[in-house]
C-alpha positions, -999 to +999 in steps of 0.1 A: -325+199+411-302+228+411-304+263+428-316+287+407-285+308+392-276+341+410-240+342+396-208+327+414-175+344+426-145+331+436-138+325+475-113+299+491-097+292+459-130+282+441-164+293+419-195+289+446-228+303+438-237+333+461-258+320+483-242+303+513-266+286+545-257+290+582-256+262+605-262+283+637-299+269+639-292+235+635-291+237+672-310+239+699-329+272+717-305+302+723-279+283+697-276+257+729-278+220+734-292+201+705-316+205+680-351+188+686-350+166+655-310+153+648-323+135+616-342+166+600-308+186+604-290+155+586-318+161+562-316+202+556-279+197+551-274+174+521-303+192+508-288+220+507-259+203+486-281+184+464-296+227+453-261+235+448-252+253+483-214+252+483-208+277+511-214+268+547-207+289+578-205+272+610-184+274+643-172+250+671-194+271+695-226+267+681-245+242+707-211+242+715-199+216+695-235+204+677-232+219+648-202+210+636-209+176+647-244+174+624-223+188+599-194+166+597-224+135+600-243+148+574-217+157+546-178+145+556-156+148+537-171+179+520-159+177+482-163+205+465-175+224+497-164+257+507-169+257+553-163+289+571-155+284+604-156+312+635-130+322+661-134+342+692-163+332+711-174+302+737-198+294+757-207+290+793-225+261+809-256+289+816-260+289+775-242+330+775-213+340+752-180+352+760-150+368+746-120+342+737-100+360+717-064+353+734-043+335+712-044+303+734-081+303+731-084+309+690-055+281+686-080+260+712-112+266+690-094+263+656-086+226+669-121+223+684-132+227+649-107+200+630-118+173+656-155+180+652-151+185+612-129+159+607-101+183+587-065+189+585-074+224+574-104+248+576-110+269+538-118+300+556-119+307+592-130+344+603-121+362+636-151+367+652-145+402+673-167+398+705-183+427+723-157+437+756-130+419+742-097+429+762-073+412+737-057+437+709-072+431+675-035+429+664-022+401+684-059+384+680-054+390+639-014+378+645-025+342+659-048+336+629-022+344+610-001+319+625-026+290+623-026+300+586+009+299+580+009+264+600-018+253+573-047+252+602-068+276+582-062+285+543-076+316+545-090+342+573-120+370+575-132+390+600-164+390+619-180+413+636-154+443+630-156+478+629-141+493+590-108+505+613-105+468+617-107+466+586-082+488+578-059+475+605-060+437+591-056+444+552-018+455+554-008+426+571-034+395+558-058+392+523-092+389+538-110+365+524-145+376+540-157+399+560-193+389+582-212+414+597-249+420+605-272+435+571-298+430+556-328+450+538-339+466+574-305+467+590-280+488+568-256+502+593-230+485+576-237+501+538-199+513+535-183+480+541-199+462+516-194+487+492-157+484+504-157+447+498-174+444+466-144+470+448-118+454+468-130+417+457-135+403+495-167+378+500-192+394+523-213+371+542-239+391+561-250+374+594-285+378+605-297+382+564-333+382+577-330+412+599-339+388+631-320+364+652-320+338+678-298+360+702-307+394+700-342+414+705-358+429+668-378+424+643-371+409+606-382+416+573-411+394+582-427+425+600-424+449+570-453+457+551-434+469+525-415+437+523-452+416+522-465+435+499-435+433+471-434+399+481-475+396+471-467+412+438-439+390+430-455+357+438-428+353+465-425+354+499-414+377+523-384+361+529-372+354+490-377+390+488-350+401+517-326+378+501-328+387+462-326+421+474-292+410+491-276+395+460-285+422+441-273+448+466-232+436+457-219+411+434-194+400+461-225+395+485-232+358+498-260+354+525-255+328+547-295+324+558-296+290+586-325+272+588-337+236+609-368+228+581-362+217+547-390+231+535-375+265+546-346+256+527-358+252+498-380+285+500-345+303+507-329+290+481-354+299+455-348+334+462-311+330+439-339+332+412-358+362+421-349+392+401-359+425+416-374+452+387-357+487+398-391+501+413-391+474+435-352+478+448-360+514+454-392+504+476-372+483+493-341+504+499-362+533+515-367+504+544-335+508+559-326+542+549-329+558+585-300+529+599-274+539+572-238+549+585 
């Protein structure tokens, strides 16, 4: 069994099918410590191969270190995979985040993630821009481009950025990707991946769903709009949010994570939802109020 076909584009050098999965909640509570059930992680990861997910997102500082090693457990050496890695976090022993965006600490994570993931060279690795950061986006964006040119990393996106980062980074590096929160009720982001999809860069929206592990709000899960469409469809709330995704761009590729297979398998279904135009236009009045 195959995922149902959404269409592919080119990223890392390679065709993938647009729809990636996220290892963040392979973890344990608050994306710390481990998961409760090791072997069901194993599990949603080579199932997730066997429905033809070729795109994987991950960092060193999930759990810190957990999800990369479930990852490299569950599908080393990766074939025809594409992994996305993350730079410029960490963690504290207290479970909170922090900026590391120095280039000591990215060159510190980027190994972090070729001992846990068993590499020579990460596919695509994106700076991940952290909230307070005192580090200048140009010397954080000129040590990623170092690892790259030292064959660390093959290609880099950004995370997290604002578009004058955006703007900043495309004279002096391709981008690859670029990873910020969307989804159906969280458009704030509209104009970048409108940017993305004419200028050919992957966009891998974080938080697909509209909720998360680490931040207060509800997801498309509390839309009645979204259940409803979803009860007309014979789909579920869920499928919905991410159909309306990959038809939003063609360069779109949510990265949805999730610990159950079953859940998996729901998400993955949603490549072979097709949205009527009525529909789409129900759904894009959701997030009209947070566009720009």
């Amino acid at each position: 069994m195959t995922a149902p076909d959404a269409g592919t584009l080119s990223l890392a050098g390679r065709d993938v099918p647009r729809l990636g999965y996220g290892t963040m909640r392979l973890t344990g509570p608050h994306i710390f410590g481990p998961p409760a059930d090791r072997a069901e992680a194993v599990r949603v990861l080579r199932r997730a191969v066997e429905l033809g997910v070729r795109v994987i997102d991950t960092s060193w500082y999930y759990g810190p270190y957990v999800a990369n090693e479930i990852l490299a457990e569950a599908l080393h050496p990766y074939d025809d995979l594409v992994l996305v890695t993350k730079l410029g976090g960490a963690r504290r022993d207290d479970a909170s985040w922090y900026s590391a965006l120095t280039p000591d600490e990215l060159r510190m994570g980027c190994e972090h993630d070729l001992r846990l993931l068993r590499v020579d060279s990460v596919p695509v690795a994106h700076l991940r821009w952290m909230p307070g950061a005192d580090v200048p986006f140009d010397e954080a964006l000129g040590a990623m481009i170092g690892l790259r040119d030292e064959g660390k990393i093959q290609h880099i996106g950004l995370s997290n950025v604002s578009p004058e980062q955006i703007d900043a980074a495309l004279p002096v590096t391709p981008l690859a990707t670029v990873s910020n929160a969307y989804s159906v009720v969280d458009r704030k982001d509209e104009a970048t991946v409108d940017r993305c999809a004419r200028e050919g860069i992957a966009y891998l929206p974080f938080f697909p769903l509209g909720a998360s592990p680490v931040r207060s709000g509800a997801g498309v899960t509390a839309q009645d709009v979204v259940a409803q469409v979803a009860k007309r469809l014979d789909a579920t709330p869920t499928q919905v949010a991410l159909a309306w995704l990959l038809q939003r761009s063609p360069t779109m590729v949510p990265i949805p994570g999730t610990s159950s297979v079953a859940h998996l398998e729901e998400n993955v279904a949603a490549a072979g939802l097709s949205l009527p135009a009525d529909v789409v236009a129900e759904l894009d009045a959701i997030g009209a109020a947070n566009l720009g």
